[in-house]
C-alpha positions as CSV (number, residue, x, y, z in Angstrom):
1,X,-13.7,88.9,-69.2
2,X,-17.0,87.3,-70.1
3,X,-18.0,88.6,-73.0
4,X,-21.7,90.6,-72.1
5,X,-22.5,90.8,-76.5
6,X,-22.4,86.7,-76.9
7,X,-26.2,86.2,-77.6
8,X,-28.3,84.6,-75.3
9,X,-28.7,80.5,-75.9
10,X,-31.0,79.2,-73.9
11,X,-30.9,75.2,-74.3
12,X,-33.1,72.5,-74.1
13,X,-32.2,70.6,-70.7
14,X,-34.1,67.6,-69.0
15,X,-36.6,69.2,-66.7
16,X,-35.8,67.4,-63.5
17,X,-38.6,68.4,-60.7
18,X,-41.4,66.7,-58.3
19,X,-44.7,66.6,-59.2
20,X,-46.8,67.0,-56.0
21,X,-49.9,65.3,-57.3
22,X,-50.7,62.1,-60.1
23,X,-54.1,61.4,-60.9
24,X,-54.5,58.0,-62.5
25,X,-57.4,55.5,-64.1
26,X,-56.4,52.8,-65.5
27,X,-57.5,52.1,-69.2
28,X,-59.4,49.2,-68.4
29,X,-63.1,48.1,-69.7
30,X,-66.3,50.4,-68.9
31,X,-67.8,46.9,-66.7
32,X,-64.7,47.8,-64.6
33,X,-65.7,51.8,-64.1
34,X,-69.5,51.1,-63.6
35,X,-71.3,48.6,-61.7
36,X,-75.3,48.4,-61.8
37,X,-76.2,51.6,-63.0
38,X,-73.6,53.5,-61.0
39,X,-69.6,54.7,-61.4
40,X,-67.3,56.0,-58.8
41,X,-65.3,58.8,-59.8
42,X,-62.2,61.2,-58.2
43,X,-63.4,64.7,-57.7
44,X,-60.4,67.3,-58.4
45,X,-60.2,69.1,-54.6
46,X,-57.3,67.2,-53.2
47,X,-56.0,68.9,-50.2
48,X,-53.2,69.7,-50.2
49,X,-52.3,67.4,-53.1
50,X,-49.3,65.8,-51.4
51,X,-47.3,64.6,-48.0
52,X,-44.8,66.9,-46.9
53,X,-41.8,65.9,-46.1
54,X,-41.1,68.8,-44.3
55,X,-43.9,68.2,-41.8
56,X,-44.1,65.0,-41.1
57,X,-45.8,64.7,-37.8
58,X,-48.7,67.0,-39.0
59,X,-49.2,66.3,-42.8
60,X,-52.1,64.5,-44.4
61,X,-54.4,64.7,-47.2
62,X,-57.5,64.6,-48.3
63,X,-60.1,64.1,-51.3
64,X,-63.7,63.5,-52.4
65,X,-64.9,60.4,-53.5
66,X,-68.2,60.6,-55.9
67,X,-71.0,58.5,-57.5
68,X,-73.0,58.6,-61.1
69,X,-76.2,57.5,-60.6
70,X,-77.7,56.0,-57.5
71,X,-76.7,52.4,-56.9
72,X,-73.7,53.0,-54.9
73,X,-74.1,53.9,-51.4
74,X,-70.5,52.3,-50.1
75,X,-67.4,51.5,-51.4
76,X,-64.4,50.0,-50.0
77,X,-60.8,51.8,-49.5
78,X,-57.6,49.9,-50.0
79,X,-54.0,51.8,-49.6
80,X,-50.8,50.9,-51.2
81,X,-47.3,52.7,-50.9
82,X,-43.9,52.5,-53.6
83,X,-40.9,54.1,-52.9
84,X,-37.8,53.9,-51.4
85,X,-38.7,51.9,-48.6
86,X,-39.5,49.1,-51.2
87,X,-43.6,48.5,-52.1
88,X,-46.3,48.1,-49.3
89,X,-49.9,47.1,-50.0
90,X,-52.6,47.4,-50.7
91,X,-54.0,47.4,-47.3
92,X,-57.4,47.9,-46.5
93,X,-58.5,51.6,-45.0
94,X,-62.1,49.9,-44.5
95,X,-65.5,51.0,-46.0
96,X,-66.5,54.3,-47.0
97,X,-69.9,56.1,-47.4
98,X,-70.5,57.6,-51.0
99,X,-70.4,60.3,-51.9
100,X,-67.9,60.9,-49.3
101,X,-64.6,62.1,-48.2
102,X,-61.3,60.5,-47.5
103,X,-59.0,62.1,-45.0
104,X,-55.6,60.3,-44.2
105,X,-52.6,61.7,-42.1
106,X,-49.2,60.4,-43.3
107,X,-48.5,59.4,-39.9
108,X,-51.6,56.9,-40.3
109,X,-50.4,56.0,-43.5
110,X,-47.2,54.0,-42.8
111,X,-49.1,53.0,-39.4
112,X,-51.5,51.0,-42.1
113,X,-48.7,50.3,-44.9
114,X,-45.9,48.9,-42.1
115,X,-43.5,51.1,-43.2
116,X,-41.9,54.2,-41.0
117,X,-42.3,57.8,-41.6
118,X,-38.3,58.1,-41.6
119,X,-38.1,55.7,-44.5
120,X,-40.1,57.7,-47.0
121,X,-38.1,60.0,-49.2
122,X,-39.1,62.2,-52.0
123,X,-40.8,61.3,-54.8
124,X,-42.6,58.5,-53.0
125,X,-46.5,56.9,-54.2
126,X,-49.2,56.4,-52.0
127,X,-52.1,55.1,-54.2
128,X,-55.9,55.1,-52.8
129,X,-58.2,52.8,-54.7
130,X,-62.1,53.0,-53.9
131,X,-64.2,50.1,-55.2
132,X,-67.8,49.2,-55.2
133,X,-68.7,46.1,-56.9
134,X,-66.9,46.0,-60.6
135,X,-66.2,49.5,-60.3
136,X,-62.9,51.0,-59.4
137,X,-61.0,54.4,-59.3
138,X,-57.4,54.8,-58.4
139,X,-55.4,58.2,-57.1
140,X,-51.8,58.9,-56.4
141,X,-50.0,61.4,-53.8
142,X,-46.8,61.6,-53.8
143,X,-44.5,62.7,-50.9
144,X,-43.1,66.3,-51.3
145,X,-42.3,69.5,-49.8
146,X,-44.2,73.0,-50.1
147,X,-42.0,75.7,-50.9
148,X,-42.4,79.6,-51.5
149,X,-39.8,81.4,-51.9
150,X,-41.0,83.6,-54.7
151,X,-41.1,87.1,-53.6
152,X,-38.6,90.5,-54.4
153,X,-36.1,90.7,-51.6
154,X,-32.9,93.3,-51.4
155,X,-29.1,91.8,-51.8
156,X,-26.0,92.8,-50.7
157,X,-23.3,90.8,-52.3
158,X,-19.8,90.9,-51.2
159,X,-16.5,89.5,-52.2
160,X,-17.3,88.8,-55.9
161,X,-15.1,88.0,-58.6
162,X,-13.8,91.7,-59.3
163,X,-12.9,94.3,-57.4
164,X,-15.2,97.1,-55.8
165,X,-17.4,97.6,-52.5
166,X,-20.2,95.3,-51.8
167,X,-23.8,95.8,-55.0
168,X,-27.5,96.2,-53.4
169,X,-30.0,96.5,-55.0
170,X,-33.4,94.0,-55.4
171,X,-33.7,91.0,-57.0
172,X,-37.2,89.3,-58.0
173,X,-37.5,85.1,-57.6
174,X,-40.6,83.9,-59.8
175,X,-41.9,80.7,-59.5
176,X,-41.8,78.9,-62.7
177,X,-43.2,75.5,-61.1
178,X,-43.6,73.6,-57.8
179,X,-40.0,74.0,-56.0
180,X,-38.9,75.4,-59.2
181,X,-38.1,79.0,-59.4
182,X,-36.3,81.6,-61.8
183,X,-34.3,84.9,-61.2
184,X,-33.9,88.2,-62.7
185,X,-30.7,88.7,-62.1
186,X,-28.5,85.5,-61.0
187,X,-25.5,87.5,-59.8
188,X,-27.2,90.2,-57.7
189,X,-25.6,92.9,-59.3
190,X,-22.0,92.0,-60.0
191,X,-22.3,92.1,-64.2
192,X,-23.5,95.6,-64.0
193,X,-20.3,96.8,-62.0
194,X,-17.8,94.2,-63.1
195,X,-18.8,94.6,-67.1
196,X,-20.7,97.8,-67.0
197,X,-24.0,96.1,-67.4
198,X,-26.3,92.9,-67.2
199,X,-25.9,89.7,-68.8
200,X,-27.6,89.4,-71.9
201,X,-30.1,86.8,-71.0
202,X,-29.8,83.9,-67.6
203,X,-30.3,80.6,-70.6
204,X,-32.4,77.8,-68.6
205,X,-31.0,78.6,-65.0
206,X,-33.2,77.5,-62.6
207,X,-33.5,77.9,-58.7
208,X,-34.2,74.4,-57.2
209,X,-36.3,73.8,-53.4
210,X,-36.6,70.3,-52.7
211,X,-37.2,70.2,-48.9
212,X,-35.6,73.2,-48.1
213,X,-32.0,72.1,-50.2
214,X,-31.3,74.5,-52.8
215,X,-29.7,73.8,-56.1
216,X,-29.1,75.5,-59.3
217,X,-30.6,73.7,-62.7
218,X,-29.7,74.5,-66.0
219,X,-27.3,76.5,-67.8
220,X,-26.5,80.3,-68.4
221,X,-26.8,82.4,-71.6
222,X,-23.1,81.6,-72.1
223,X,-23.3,78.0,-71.5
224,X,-21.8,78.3,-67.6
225,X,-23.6,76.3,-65.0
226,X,-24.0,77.5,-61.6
227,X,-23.8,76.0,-57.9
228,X,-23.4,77.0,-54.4
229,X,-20.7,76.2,-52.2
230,X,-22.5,77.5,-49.3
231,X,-26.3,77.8,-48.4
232,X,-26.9,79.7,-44.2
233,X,-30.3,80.8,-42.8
234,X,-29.9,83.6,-40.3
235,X,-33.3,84.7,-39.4
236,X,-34.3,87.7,-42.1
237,X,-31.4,86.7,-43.8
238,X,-30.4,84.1,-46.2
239,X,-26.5,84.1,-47.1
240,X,-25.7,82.4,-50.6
241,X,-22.3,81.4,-51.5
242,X,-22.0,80.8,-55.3
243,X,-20.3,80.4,-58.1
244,X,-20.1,78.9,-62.2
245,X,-17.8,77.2,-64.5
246,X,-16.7,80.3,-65.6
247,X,-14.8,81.2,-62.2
248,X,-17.2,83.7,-61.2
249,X,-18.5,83.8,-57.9
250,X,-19.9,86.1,-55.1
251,X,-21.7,86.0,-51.5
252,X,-25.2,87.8,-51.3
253,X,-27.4,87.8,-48.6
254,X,-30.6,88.5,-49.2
255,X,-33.0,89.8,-46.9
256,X,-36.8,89.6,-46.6
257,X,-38.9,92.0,-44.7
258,X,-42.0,89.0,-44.1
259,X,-40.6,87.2,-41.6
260,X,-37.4,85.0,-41.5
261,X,-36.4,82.6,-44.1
262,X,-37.2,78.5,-44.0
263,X,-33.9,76.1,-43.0
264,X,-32.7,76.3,-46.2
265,X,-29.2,74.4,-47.3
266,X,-27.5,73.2,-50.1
């Protein structure tokens, strides 16, 4: 029997996620920033701060491009790409009024960079660089997935590690970052009738969404990590086969009343 009074030890893991958006100026000389009385600067309202993977046909993004002072009218747009389809670039995305706005889809991306949609993966930089003159400002999207799963959906979890009819009840996913979420109660109700109550803290356990392929990060209050062995979508319903180091396990479905869950898989 797992032992329900060992205190809660949440460890310090490597936080392994995907940061949808990079925002980068090189630290180069002020001649470099500014050029005859005017610099050209990144405003902050990227849309939608990266290229998902998930749809690739339709994806794209978007962002300002600014001016300080009035010297700069133009500037000129170059793209270039790193990643798993090996480095591209930079190309050039032609000349661009300023202030102004940059709209790319990623579709029109690897049209410009040579590379195919197929080939990008996860993780991937696309870096726009506007100049005018000496002047010269740099941003990076990277390709990603949306995700939202967060919400408080009932479970049902059958054939668990002890014996008894199937738990319900509800269970609440928080987002704790982009594709990264946390839950209140990890085995949807099986502590409280297997050991007569919940587990005295989840550690760093962390729910994983990285294009729709679930994972679990981390490691429980007793030091067990956990994994599925089985991830199916049907409609409302998302079934979850898991289980730990510990030889617990369980299958839950959980069911949303907003509409039916995303292809999600393991």
């Amino acid at each position: 029997m797992k032992k329900i009074i060992f205190n809660s030890c949440k460890l310090l893991i490597p936080f392994i996620g995907i940061f949808a958006l990079a925002i980068s100026c090189s630290d180069i000389e002020d001649d470099d920033f500014f050029t005859e009385g005017g610099s050209v600067m990144f405003y902050q309202n990227i849309a939608p701060g990266f290229y998902d993977l998930g749809d690739i046909d339709n994806t794209s993004v978007g962002f300002d491009v600014g001016v300080g002072g009035d010297a700069i009218s133009s500037g000129d747009v170059t793209l270039s790409y790193a990643g798993a389809a090996g480095a591209a670039g930079p190309v050039s995305l032609g000349s661009l009024s300023l202030p102004g706005t940059q709209t790319l889809s990623l579709v029109d991306a690897c049209s410009a960079l040579g590379i195919n949609t197929g080939d990008v993966a996860i993780g991937d930089s696309f870096t726009f660089t506007t100049s005018a003159g000496n002047a010269s400002r740099s941003l990076s999207v990277s390709a990603s997935c949306s995700s939202a799963l967060a919400g408080t959906y009932a479970f049902s979890t059958a054939d668990f590690f002890c014996e008894g009819d199937a738990q319900t009840g509800m269970v609440t996913i928080t987002e704790a970052a982009a594709g990264l979420y946390t839950l209140d109660d990890w085995a949807f109700g099986t502590y409280q009738h297997c050991y007569g109550g919940p587990a005295n803290g989840w550690g760093s356990l962390e729910l994983s969404d990285v294009c729709n392929k679930l994972s679990i990060l981390g490691i429980d209050g007793y030091m067990d990590s956990w994994s599925f062995t089985n991830v199916q979508v049907n409609g409302s319903d998302l079934v979850l086969s898991w289980t730990n180091t510990y030889g617990e396990f369980g299958v839950t479905t959980l069911t949303r009343e907003d509409g039916e869950w995303p292809p999600l898989t393991f």
